[in-house]
N, C-alpha and C positions, 0 to 999 in steps of 0.2 A: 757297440761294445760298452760295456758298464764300465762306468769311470769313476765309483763310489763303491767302498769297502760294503760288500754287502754280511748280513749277518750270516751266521749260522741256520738261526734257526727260521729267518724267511726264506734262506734255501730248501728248509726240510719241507715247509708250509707247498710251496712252488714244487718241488717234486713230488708231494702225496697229492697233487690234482693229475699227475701224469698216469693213462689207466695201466693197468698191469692188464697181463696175457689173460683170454677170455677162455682158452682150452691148456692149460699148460701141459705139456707130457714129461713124466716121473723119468724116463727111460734119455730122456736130455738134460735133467735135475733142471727145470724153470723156474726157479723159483727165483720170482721178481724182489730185487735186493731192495730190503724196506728203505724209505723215505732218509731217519735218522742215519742208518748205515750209510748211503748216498750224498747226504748232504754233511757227515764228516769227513769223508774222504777226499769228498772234492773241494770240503771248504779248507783240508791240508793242505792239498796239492797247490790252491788256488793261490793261499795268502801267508802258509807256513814256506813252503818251498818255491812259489813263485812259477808255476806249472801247468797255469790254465791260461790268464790273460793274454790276449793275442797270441798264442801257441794254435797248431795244427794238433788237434787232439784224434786217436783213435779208440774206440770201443769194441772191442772183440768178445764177442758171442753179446750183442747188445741189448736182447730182449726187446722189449716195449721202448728202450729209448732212456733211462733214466739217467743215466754214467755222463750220456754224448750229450743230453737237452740240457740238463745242468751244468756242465761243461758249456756249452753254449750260451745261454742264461749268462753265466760268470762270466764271459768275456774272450773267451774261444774265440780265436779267427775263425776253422775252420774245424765242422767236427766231422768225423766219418764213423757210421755204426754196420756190423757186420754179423748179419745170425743165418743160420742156416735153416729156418723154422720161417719161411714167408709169413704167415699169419702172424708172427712175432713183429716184423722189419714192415708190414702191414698199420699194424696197431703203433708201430714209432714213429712212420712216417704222418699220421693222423696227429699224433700227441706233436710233432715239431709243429703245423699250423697253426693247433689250438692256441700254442703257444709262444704265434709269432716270429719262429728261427728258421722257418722253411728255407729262408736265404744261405742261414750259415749250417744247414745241415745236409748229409751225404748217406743215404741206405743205400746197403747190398746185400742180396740175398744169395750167400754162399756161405762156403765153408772158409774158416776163418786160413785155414793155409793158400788159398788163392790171393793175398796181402802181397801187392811190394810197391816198393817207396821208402817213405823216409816221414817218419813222423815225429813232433817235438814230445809228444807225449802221451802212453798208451794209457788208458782206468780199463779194468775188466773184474768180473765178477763168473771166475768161470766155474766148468761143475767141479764138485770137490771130489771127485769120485767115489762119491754112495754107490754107485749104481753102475758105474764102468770104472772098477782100477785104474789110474792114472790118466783118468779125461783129460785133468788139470794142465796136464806136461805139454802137449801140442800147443797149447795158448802162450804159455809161459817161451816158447822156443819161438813163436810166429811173434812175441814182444818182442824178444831180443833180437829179432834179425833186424824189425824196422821201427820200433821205437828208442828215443835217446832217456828218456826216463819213462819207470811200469808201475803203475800203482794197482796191485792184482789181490783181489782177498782167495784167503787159502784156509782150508780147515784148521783151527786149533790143536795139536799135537795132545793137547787132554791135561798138559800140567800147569796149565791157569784156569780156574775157573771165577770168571769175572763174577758169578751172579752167586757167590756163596764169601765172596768176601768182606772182612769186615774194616773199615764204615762199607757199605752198600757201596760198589760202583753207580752212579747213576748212567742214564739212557743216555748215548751218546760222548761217554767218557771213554778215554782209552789211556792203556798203561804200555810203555816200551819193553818188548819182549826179547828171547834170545833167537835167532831164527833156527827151524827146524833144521838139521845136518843135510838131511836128502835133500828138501829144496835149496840149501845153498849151496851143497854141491854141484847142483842141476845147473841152474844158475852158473856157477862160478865155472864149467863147460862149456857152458856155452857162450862164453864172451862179454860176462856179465857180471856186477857185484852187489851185494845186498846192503843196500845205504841205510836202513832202519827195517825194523816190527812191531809192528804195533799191536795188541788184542783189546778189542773191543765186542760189548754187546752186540746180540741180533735175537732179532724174535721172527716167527714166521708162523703166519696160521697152519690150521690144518685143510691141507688141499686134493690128500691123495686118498685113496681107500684103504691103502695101508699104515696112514697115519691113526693114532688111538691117542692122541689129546687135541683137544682144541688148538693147541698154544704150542711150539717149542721157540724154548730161550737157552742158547749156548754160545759162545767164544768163537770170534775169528781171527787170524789175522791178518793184519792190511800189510803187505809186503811192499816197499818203496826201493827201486834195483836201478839203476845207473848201468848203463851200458862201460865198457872195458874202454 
């Protein structure tokens, strides 16, 4: 367990060696959550709110590993990562040896509603529904049953646009938002309350065939939800 305030940005360094998905599918939105996105979220959770060090962390829909490894890394007792994509939960289990945490990490290869227990703290990165209407909602419901705090990124609602602001947000800054109505409703349903929002930058190459730039760069936010 790390016993030294680690920075920021040798968390971002440490999670851009972890590989991303080598086939990723559009139709499951995979897109492996960049590095800076990853290593702000965790470095909130970790040393703003107190949310990683020796906590029992979960990662739902976990990809390659980046949310749970870095969780780990930070000082995680225990992390558990959960994707329904094998070759995903494949490639994370590689990435925890590379990287030393094989001890303190846990894959499964299912669907994230086969979850139960009790966990000190959920990170997720799930799909924002491009691609299937309310993906998002199932993640968001399987936090709230078994984690005590959810640190979940959710699309930007479109009225912040961090990368047209003036001074320049830079890479890895975030501003406090108001949360969306529908997810806090959802939320607030289900047993749950919306303790902050955050919108920060993200950039993502181009991965699919129906992508037509190189590059997009647009607004998240990080949802921080406290069980009832």
């Amino acid at each position: 367990m790390q016993k030294r305030l680690i920075r920021k940005l040798d968390l971002e360094v440490f999670l851009s060696q972890i590989d991303p998905h080598p086939s990723p599918k559009a139709s499951l939105e995979q897109y492996t959550i960049p590095a800076d996105v990853a290593a702000t979220m965790l470095h909130m959770a970790a040393y703003n709110y107190q949310d990683i060090v020796g906590k029992t962390i979960l990662d739902l829909g976990c990809g390659t590993g980046r949310l749970a490894i870095g969780a780990a890394w930070l000082g995680a007792h225990q992390a558990v990562g959960i994707d329904i994509d094998k070759t995903a939960v494949g490639v994370a289990s590689q990435n925890s040896m590379k990287a030393g945490l094989k001890d303190r990490l846990q894959w499964i290869t299912a669907d994230v509603e086969v979850v139960r227990g009790e966990f000190d703290t959920v990170v997720q990165n799930p799909p924002f529904g491009v691609q299937k209407r309310g993906a998002d909602r199932k993640f968001l419901q399987k936090a709230l049953e078994v984690g005590k705090v959810i640190y979940s990124l959710h699309k930007n609602s479109g009225k912040v646009s961090l990368l047209n602001e003036r001074p320049k947000v830079s890479r890895g800054s975030i501003v406090p938002v108001s949360p969306s109505p529908f997810i806090q409703n959802y939320v607030e349903k289900h047993g749950g309350a919306v303790k902050a929002v955050y919108a920060l930058p993200m950039s993502i190459p181009r991965m699919f065939d129906f992508h037509t730039k190189r590059k997009y760069q647009f607004a998240v936010n990080l949802y921080i939800i406290t069980k009832q």
